[in-house]
ZAVEXDO-265175 format. One record per residue (C-alpha): residue in one letter; x, y, z. Coordinates in nm, 4 decimals. Example, Ala and Ser with C-alpha at 12.3 -4.5 7.8 and 13.67 -1.06 7.14 Angstrom:
2
 aa        X        Y        Z
  A   1.2300  -0.4500   0.7800
  S   1.3670  -0.1060   0.7140
This chain:
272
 aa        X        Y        Z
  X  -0.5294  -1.4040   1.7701
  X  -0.5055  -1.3503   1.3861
  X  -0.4378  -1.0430   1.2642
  X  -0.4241  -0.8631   0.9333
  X  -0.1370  -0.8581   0.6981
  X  -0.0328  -0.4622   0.7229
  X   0.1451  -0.3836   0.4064
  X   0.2738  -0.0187   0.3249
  X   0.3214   0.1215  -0.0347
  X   0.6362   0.3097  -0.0269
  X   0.8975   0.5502  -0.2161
  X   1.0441   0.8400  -0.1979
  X   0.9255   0.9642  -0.5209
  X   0.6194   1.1323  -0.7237
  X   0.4501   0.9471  -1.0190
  X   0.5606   0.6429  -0.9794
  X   0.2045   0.4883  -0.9369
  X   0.2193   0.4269  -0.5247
  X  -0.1905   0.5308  -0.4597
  X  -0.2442   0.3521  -0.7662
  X  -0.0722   0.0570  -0.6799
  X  -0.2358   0.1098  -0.3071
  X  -0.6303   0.1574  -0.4546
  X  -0.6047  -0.1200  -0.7322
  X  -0.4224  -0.3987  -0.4738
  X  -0.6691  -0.3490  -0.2214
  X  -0.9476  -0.3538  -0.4549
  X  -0.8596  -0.6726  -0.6240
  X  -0.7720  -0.8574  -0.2561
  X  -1.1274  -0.7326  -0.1963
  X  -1.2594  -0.8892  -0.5116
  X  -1.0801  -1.2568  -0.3659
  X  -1.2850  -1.1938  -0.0706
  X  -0.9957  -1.0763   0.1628
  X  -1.1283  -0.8623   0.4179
  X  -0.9298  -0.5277   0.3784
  X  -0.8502  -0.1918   0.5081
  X  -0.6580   0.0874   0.2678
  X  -0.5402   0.3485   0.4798
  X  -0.4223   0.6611   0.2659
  X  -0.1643   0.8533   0.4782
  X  -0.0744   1.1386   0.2338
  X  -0.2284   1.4564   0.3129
  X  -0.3400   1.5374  -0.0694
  X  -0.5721   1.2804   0.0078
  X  -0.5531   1.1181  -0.3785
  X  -0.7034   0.7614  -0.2365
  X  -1.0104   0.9416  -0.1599
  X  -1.0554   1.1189  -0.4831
  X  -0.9567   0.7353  -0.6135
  X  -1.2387   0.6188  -0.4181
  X  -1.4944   0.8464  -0.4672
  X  -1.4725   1.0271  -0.1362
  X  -1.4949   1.3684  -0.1585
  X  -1.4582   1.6060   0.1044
  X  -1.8460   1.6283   0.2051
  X  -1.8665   1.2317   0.1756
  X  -1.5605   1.2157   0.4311
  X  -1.6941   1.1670   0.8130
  X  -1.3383   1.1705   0.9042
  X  -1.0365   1.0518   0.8941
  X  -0.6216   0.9943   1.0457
  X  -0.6466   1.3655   1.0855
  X  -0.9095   1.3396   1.3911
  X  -0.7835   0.9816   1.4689
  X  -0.4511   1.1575   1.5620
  X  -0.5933   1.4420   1.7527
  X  -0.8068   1.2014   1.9563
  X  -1.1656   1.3451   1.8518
  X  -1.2612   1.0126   1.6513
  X  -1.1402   0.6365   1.7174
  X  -0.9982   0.4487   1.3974
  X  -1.3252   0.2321   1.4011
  X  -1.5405   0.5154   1.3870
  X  -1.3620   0.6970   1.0569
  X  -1.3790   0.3835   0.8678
  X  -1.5659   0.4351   0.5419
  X  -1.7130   0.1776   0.3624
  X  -1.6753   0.1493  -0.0074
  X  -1.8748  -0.0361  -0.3532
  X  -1.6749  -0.3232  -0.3100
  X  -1.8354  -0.5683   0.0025
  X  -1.4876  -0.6642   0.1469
  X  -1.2924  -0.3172   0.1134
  X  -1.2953  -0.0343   0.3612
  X  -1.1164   0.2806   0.3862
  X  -0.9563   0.5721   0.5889
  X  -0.8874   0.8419   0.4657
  X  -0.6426   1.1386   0.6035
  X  -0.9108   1.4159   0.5885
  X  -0.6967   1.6703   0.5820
  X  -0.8451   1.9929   0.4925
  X  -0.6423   2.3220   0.5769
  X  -0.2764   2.4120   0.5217
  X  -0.2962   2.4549   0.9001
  X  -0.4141   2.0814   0.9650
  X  -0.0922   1.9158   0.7359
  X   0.1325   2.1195   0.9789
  X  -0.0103   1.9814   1.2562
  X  -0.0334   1.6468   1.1451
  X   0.3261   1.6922   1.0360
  X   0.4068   1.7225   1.4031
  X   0.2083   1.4665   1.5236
  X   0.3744   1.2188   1.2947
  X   0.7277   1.2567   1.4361
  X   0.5547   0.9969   1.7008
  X   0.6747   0.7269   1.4700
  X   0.4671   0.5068   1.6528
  X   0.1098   0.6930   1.6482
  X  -0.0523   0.4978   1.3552
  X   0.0678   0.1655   1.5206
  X  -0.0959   0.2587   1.8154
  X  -0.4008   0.3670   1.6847
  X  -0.4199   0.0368   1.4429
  X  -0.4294  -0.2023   1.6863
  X  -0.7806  -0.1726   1.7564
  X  -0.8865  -0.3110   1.4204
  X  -0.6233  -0.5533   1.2941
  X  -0.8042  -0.8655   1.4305
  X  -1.1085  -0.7208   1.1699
  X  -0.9103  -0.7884   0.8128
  X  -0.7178  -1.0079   0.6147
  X  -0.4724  -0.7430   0.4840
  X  -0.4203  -0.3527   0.5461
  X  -0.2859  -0.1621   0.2601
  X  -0.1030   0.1861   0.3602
  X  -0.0701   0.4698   0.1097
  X   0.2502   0.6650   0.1792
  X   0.3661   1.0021   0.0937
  X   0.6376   1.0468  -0.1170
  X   0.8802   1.1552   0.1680
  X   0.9911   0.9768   0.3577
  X   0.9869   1.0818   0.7369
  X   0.6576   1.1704   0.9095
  X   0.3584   0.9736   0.7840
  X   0.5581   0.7281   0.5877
  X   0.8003   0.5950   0.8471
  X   0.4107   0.5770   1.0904
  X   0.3110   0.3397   0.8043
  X   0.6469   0.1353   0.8071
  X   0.7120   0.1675   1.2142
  X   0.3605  -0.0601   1.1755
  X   0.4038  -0.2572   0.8506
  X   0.4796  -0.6046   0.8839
  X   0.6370  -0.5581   0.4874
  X   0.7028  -0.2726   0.2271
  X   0.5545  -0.3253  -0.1287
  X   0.7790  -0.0590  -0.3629
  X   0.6463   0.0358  -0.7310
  X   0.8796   0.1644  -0.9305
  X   0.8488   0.3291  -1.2651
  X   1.1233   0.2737  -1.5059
  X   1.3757   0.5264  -1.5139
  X   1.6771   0.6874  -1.3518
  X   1.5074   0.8650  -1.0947
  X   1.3069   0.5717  -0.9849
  X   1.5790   0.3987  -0.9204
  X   1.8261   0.6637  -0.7424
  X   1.4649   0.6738  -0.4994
  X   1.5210   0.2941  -0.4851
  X   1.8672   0.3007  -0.3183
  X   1.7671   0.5834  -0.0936
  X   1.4479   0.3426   0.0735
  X   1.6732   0.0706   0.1003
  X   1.9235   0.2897   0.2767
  X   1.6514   0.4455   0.5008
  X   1.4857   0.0611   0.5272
  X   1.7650   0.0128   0.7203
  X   1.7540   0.2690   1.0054
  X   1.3735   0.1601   1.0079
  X   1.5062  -0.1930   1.0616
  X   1.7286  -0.1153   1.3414
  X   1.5479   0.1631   1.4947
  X   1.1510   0.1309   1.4714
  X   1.0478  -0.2090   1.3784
  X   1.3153  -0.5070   1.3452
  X   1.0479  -0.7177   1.1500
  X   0.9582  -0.5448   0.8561
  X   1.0618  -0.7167   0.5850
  X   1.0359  -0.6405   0.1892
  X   0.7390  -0.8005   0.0202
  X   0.8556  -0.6708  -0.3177
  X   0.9247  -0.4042  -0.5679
  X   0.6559  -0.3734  -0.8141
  X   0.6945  -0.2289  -1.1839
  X   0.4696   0.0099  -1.2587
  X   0.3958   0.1767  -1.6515
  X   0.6002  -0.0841  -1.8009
  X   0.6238   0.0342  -2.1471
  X   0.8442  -0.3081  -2.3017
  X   1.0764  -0.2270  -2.5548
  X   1.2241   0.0559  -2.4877
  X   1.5791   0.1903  -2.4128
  X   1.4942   0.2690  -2.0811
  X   1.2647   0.0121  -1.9907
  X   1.6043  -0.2092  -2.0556
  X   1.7933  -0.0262  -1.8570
  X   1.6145  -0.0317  -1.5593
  X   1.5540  -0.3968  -1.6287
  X   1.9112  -0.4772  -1.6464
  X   1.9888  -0.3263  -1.3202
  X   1.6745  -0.4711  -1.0794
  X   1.8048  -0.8127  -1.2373
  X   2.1592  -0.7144  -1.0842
  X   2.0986  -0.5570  -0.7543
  X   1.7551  -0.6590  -0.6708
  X   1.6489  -1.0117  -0.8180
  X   1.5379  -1.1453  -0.5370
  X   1.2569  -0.8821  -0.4199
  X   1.0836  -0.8708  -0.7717
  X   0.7349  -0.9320  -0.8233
  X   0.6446  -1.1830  -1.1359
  X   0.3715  -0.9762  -1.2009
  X   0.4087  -0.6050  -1.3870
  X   0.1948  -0.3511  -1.4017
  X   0.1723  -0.2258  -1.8124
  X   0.1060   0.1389  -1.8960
  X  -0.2902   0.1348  -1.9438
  X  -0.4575   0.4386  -1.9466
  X  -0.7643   0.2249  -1.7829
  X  -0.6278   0.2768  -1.4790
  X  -0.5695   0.6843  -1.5197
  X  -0.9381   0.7088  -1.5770
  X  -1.1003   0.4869  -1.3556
  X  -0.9920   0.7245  -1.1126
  X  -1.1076   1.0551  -1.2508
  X  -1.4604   0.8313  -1.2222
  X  -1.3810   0.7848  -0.8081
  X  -1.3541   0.4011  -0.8454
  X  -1.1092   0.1232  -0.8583
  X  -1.0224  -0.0232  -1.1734
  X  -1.1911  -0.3260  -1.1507
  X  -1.5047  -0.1596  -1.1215
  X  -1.4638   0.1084  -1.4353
  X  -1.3291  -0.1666  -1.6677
  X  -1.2731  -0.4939  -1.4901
  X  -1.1344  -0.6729  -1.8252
  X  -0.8501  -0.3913  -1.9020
  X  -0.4962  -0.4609  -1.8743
  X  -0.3949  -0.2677  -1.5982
  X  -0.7265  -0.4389  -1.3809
  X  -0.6158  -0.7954  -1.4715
  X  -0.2608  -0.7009  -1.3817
  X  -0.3577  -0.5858  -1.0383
  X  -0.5588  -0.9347  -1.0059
  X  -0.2693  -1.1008  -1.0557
  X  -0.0873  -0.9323  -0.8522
  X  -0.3419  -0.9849  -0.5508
  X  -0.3363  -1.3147  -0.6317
  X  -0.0047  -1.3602  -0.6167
  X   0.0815  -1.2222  -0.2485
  X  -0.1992  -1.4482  -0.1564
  X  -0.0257  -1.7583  -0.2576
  X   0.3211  -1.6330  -0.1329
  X   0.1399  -1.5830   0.1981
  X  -0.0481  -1.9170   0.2596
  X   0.2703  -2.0909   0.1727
  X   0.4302  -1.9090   0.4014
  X   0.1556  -1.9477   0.6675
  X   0.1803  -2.2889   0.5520
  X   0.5927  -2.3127   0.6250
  X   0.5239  -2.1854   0.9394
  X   0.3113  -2.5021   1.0772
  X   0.5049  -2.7861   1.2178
  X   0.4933  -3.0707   1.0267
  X   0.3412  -3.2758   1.3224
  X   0.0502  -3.0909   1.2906
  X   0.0188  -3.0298   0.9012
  X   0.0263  -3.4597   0.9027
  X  -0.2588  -3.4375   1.1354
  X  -0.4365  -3.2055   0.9785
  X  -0.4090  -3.3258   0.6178
């Protein structure tokens, strides 16, 4: 049976554009008619605010899922786009992020809880945290592939080496399949000294798991969600929007070729 493409949006840093990367990528796979999920694990709860949802909209969320009261098909929300849907982590009180705190060291909760739906979409997109134990390594214990977006700068990139360090005990220890699907640039800001920098040292250490596609600094996508939507609804011709298209489009290709890969050539003959 087919099932969805889980993708988690991960780093162990603040500001560096993960729910934005998270609302905007699932938006515009939405807008190519991909059937997807966005799942916001972070207990601020920002891909609700991104969407729209506030707290008396929200009929629940990975907060109940995780205490058994709801099932994950009955907290999905749907949203203005016809192919998007959303969960959000509806949590409320101090009291409920402790307790979801503890109910996340079961690494494997959300991947137990998910399985119920995956035959339902195209691609799930997980909003992480910016920690990295808990919620986040839920979302990559289930991942099939970790999307990074990294702002330029030192920090970003000392938060870079520490995910690929932790990739690995994820690797060996909760899912031996997840793989990278790339690290994104995020507020790109060309011509500048550290812009260069941080250039010069993906293009040494990390070549191989950069996207073509970068995300410029566009304040488009800043207000699009103080208005609770994605950016391709607020201003569908800005920058940042057609940048996240691209983007979209571009893990679509990279996946039907490798779909594609995957047939034997017996059978792509036949069916060509």
């Amino acid at each position: 049976m087919k099932t969805a493409k889980t993708i988690a949006i991960a780093i162990p840093k603040g500001g560096v554009g993960k729910t934005t990367t998270a609302v905007n990528l699932a938006a515009s796979l939405a807008v190519f008619e991909k059937r997807t999920l966005l799942i916001d694990t972070d207990p601020f709860g920002a891909c609700s605010l991104s969407l729209g949802y506030t707290k008396e909209k929200t009929k629940g969320g990975l907060y109940e899922v995780f205490n058994f009261v709801y099932a994950m098909n009955q907290v999905i929300h749907r949203t203005e786009l016809a192919f998007l849907d959303f969960i959000p982590t509806n949590v409320r009180t101090d009291v409920q992020e402790e307790r979801l705190a503890r109910l996340s060291e079961n690494r494997t909760m959300l991947k137990n809880t998910l399985r119920a739906v995956l035959p339902h979409y195209d691609y799930i997109i997980i909003d992480t945290p910016p920690v990295l134990r808990g919620m986040t390594t839920n979302a990559l214990t289930c991942a099939d592939s970790v999307l990074i977006p990294l702002k330029p700068g030192h920090f970003s990139l000392e938060a870079l080496d520490k995910l690929f360090k932790f990739l690995e005990w994820v690797h060996e220890a909760a899912n031996r399949n997840l793989v990278v699907e790339g690290i994104l640039q995020t507020m790109y800001e060309p011509k500048t000294k550290v812009t260069e920098i941080t250039d010069r040292e993906l293009q040494l250490r990390f070549r191989k798991h950069q996207f073509r596609t970068i995300i410029p600094k566009n304040t488009s996508l800043t207000e699009a969600s103080f208005y609770g939507r994605p950016s391709v609804l607020f201003n569908a011709q800005s920058k940042g929007s057609l940048a996240y298209l691209a983007l979209a489009e571009e893990l679509i290709q990279k996946h039907q070729a490798q779909a594609q890969a995957e047939i034997p050539q017996d059978i792509q003959e036949k069916t060509a």
